[in-house]
C-alpha positions as CSV (number, residue, x, y, z in Angstrom):
1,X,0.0,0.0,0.0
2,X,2.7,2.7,0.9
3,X,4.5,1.9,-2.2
4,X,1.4,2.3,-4.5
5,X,0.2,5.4,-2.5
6,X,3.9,6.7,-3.5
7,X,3.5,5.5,-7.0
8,X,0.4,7.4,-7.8
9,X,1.3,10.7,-6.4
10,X,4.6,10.5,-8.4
11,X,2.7,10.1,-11.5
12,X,0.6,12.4,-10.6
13,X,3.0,14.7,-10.6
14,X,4.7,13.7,-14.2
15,X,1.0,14.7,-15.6
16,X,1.1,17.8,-13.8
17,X,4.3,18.8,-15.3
18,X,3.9,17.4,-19.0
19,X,0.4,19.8,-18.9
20,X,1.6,23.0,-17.2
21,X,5.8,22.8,-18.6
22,X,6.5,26.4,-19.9
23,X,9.1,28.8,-20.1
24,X,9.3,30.7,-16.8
25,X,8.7,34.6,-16.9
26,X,8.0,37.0,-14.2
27,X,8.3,36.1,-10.2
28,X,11.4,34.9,-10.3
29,X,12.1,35.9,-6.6
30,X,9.9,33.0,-5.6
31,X,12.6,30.6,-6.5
32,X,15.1,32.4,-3.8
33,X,16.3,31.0,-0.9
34,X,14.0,32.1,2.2
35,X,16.1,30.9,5.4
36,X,19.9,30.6,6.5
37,X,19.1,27.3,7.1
38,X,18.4,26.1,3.7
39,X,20.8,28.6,2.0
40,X,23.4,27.3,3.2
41,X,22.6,23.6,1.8
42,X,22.2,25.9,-1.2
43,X,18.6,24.7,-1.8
44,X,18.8,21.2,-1.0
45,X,15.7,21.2,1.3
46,X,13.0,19.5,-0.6
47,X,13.4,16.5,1.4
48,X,14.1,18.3,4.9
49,X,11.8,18.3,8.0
50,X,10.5,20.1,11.1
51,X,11.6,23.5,10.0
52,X,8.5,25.8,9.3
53,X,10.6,27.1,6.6
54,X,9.6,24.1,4.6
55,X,6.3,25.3,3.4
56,X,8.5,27.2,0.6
57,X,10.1,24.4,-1.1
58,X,7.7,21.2,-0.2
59,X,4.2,21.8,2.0
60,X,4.2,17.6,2.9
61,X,7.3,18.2,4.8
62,X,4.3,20.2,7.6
63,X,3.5,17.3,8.7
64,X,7.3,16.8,9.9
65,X,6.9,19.6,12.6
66,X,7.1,18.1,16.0
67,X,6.1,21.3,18.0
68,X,4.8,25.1,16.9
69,X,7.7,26.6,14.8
70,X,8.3,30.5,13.7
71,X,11.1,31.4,12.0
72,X,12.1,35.2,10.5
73,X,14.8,35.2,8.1
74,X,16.6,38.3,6.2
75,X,19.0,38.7,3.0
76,X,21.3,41.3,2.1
77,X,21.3,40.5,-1.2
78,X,23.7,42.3,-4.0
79,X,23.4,46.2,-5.1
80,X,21.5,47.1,-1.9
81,X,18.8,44.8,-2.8
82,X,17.1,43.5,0.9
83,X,14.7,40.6,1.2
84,X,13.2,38.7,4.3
85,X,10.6,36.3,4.8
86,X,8.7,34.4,8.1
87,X,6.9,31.2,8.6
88,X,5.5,29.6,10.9
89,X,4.0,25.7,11.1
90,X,2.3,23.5,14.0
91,X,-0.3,20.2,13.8
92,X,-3.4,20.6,14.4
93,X,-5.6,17.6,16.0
94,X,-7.5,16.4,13.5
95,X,-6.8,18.3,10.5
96,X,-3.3,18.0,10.0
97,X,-0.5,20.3,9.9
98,X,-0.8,23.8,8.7
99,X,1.7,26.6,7.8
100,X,1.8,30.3,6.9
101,X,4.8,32.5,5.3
102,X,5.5,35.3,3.9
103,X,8.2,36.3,1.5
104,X,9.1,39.9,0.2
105,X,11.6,41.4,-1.9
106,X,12.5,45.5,-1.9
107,X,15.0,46.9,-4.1
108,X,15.8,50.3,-3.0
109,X,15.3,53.4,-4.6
110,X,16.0,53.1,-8.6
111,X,16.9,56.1,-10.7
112,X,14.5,57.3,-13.0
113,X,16.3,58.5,-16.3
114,X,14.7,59.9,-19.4
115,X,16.2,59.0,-22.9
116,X,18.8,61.5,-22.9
117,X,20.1,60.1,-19.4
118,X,18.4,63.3,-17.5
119,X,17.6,62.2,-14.1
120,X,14.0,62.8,-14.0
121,X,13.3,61.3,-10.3
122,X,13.4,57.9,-8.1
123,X,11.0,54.8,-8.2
124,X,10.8,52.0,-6.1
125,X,10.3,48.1,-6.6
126,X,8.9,45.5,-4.5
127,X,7.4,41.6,-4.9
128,X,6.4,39.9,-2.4
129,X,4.1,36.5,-1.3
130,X,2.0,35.7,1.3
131,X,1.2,31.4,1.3
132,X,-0.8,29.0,3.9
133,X,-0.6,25.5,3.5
134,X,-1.2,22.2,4.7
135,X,0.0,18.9,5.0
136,X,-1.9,15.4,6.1
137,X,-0.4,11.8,6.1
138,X,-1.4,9.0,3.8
139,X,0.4,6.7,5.5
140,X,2.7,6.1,8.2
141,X,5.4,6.7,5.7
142,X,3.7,8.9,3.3
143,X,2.7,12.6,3.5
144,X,1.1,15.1,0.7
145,X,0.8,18.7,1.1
146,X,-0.9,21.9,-0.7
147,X,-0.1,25.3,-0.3
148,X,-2.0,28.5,-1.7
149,X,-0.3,31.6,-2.9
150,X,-0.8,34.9,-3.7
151,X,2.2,37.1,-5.3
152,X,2.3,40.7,-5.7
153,X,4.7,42.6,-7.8
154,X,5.2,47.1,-8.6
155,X,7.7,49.0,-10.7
156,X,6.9,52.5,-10.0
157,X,3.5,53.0,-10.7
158,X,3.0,49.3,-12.4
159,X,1.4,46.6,-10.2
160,X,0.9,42.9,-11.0
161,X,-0.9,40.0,-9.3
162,X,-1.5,36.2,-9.7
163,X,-2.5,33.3,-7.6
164,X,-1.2,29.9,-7.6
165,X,-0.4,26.6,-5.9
166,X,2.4,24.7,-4.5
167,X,1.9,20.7,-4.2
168,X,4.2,17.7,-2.5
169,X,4.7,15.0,-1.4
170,X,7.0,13.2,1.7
171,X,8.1,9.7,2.0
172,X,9.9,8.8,5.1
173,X,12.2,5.2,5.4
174,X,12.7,5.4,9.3
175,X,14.9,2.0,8.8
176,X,17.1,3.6,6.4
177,X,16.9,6.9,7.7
178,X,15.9,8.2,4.6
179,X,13.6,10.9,3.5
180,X,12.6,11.1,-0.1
181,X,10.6,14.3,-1.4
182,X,9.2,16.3,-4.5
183,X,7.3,19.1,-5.0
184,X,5.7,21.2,-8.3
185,X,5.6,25.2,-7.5
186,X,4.2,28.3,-9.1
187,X,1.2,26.6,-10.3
188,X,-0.7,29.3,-11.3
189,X,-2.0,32.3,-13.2
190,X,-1.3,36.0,-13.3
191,X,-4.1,38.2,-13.1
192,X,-3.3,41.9,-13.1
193,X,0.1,42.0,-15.8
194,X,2.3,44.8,-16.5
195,X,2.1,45.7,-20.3
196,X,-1.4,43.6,-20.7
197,X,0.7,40.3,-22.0
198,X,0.3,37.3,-19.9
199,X,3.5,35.8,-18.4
200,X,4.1,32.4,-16.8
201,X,5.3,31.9,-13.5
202,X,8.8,30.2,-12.4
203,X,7.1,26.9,-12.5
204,X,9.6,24.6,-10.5
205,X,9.6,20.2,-10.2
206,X,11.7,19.6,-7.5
207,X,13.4,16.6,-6.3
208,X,15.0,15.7,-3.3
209,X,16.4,12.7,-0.7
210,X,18.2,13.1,2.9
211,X,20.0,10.9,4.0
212,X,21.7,10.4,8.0
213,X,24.2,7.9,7.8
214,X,24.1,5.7,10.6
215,X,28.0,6.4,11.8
216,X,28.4,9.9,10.9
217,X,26.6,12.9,12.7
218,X,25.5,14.4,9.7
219,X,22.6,14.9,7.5
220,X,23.3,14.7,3.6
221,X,21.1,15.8,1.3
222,X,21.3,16.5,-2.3
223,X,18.1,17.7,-4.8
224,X,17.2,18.4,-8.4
225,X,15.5,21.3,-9.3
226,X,13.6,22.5,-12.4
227,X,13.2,19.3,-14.2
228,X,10.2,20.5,-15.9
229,X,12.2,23.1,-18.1
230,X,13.4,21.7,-21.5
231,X,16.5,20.5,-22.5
232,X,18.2,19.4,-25.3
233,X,19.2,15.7,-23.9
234,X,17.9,13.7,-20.8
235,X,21.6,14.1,-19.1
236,X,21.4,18.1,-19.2
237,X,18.3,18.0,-17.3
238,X,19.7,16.5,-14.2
239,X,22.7,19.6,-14.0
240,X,20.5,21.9,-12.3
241,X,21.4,20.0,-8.8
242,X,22.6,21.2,-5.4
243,X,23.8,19.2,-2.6
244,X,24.3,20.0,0.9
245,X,25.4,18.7,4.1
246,X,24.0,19.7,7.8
247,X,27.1,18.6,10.6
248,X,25.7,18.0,14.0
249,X,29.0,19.1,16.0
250,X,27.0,19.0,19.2
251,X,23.6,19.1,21.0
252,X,23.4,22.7,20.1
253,X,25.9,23.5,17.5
254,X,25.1,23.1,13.2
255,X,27.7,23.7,10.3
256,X,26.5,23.4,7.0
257,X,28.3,23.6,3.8
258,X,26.5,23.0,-0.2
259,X,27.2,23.2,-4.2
260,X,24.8,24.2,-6.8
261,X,26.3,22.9,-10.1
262,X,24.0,25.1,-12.0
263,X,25.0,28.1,-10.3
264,X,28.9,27.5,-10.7
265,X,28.4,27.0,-14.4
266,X,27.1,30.0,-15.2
267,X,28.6,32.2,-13.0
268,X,32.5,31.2,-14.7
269,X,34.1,34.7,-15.4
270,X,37.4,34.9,-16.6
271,X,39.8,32.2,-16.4
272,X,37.4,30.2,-13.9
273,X,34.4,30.4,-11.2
274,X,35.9,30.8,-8.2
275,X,33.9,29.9,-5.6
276,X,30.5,30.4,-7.1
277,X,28.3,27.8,-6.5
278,X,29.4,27.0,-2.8
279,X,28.2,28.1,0.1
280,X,28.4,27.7,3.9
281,X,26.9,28.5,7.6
282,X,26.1,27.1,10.8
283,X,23.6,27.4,13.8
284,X,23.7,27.9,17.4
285,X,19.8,26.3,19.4
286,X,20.3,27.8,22.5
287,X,17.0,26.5,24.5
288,X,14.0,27.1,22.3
289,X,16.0,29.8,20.1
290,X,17.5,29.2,16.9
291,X,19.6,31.6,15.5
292,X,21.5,30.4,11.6
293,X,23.9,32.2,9.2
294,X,24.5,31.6,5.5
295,X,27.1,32.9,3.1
296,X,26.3,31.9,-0.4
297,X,29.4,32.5,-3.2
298,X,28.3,34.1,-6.4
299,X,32.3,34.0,-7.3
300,X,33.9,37.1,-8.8
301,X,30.7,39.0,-8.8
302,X,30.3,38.9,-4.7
303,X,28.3,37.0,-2.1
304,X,25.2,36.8,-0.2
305,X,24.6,37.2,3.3
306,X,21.5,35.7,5.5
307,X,20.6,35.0,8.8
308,X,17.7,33.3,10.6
309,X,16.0,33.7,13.9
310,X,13.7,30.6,14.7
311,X,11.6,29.8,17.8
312,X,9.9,26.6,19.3
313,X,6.9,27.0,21.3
C-alpha cells in the first residue's frame, strides 16, 4: 500500500508537469532562498523536515513539525537589494498540519532617467508572497501537502498579481533513515500584468532525498531542481542539482556547507568560477531559540549574506 500510495502521487505529478511545462517569466524571486538554514545547503531542502521554513520548497514536509515553529529570516542581497521572509508551522488535531509564510523582496530606490540620461526622479520596486498551507499523512510513511499563494509585484507606478499553488509530497524510510521528497511550484495564473501580455510563473519540479548515515553525525542531502524546463538531452536535465550537508558538531551547535552545479556554471568569469556555486553556515539552538547564518558565493561578482532567527513554542 505505501509503495502504490507513493506510485500514484509520483505520476501524478509527471502529468502535472507534461500539462503545465512552460518557459518561466516574471516572479522569479519565488525561486530564492527564504532561510539561512536552507541557504546554506544551497537549496537542497526539498526533502528536509521540522523547520516551518519548509512550506517554501515542499508543503508535505508540515507534517514533519514536531512542536509550533516560527522562523524570520533576512538577505542582504547584491546592489542594496534586501529581502526577508517568516513562517511559521504547527499540527493541528485532527486536521493536519498547517503553515503560513511570507516572503518579500525590496530593491531600494531606482533612478529614473529619461532617454537622454536626464535624471528625471526615483521609483521604487517590490514583490512579495504571502502562502498558507497544509500537509496530512497517507500513510505512516507517506505525506502530501498543498499550499496557496498569492504574489504581488510594482515597478513605479505598475502593479501585478497572480494566484497559484504549490503541491508535494514526503516519503519517510525510518529503517534507512531516509527521506525522499518532490514538490511542483508556481502553479498558477497572473491576473493583473504589466504591459497587458500574460507571463508564466517560475514553474519549479523539485526533487529531493536526505540521507543520515548511521555512523556519521550528519545529514546529507542533495536535490534536483527544475526538471520540468526543456533541455536538449535527458543528461542536461539533471545539471540543475545542489547538494548539501547539515554537521551535527553537538547538541546545540550546526555547520553546514552546499554546491549548486547550476550556479557554478554559469557564474564562470574569466579564467574560472571561483567559488561560485558554494556556500556555507552554521547554527547555534540555545534552548528554544535558533539563530542560523548563510554565506552563499556568487564567485567574482560577490556574495550573499542571511541570517535566521527561529523559535519553538
Amino acid at each position: 500500500m505505501r509503495i502504490a500510495s507513493l506510485s500514484v502521487a509520483l505520476a501524478l505529478f509527471a502529468s502535472i508537469t507534461t500539462l503545465v511545462a512552460q518557459t518561466n517569466g516574471i516572479y522569479n524571486f519565488l525561486r530564492l532562498d527564504v532561510s539561512a538554514r536552507a541557504a546554506a545547503l544551497n537549496g537542497s531542502f526539498v526533502a528536509m523536515t521540522d523547520d516551518p521554513n519548509v512550506l517554501f520548497y515542499n508543503p508535505a514536509a508540515l507534517t514533519t513539525i514536531t512542536v509550533p515553529r516560527a522562523s524570520a529570516n533576512y538577505l542582504n542581497h547584491l546592489l542594496d537589494v534586501n529581502a526577508g521572509s517568516i513562517s511559521y508551522g504547527q499540527h493541528l488535531e485532527g486536521i493536519g498540519s498547517i503553515g503560513a509564510g511570507v516572503t518579500f523582496v525590496n530593491y531600494g530606490s531606482i533612478t529614473e532617467t529619461d532617454e537622454s540620461m536626464n535624471i528625471l526622479g526615483s521609483f521604487g520596486a517590490n514583490e512579495f508572497a504571502v502562502l498558507l498551507g497544509w500537509g496530512v499523512p497517507l500513510d505512516d510513511e507517506t505525506n502530501v501537502g498543498i499550499s496557496l499563494k498569492g504574489i504581488y509585484s510594482s515597478i513605479a507606478t505598475y502593479r501585478s498579481t497572480a494566484a497559484a499553488i504549490d503541491l508535494g509530497i514526503l516519503h519517510q524510510i525510518p529503517s534507512e533513515n531516509i527521506t525522499i521528497g518532490a514538490s511542483l511550484l508556481s502553479i498558477g495564473r497572473q491576473f493583473t500584468t504589466y504591459n497587458r501580455t500574460r507571463e508564466s510563473l517560475p514553474l519549479d519540479l523539485k526533487v529531493g532525498i536526505t540521507k543520515r548515515p548511521e555512523h556519521l553525525p550528519a545529514v546529507l542531502s542533495l536535490n534536483f531542481h527544475k526538471l520540468n524546463d526543456p533541455q536538449k538531452s535527458l543528461l542536461e536535465r539533471f545539471e540543475n542539482f545542489t547538494f548539501g550537508a547539515e554537521f551535527l558538531m553537538s547538541e546545540s551547535v550546526r555547520f553546514r556547507v552546499g554546491f549548486n552545479n547550476k550556479q557554478r556554471k554559469e557564474l564562470k568569469i574569466g579564467t574560472g568560477p571561483g567559488l561560485a556555486g558554494f556556500s556555507l553556515g552554521g547554527g547555534i539552538i540555545y534552548e528554544e531559540y535558533l539563530i542560523d547564518y548563510a554565506f552563499n558565493s556568487y564567485g567574482k561578482i560577490g556574495g550573499l549574506h542571511r541570517i535566521s532567527i527561529g523559535m519553538s513554542f
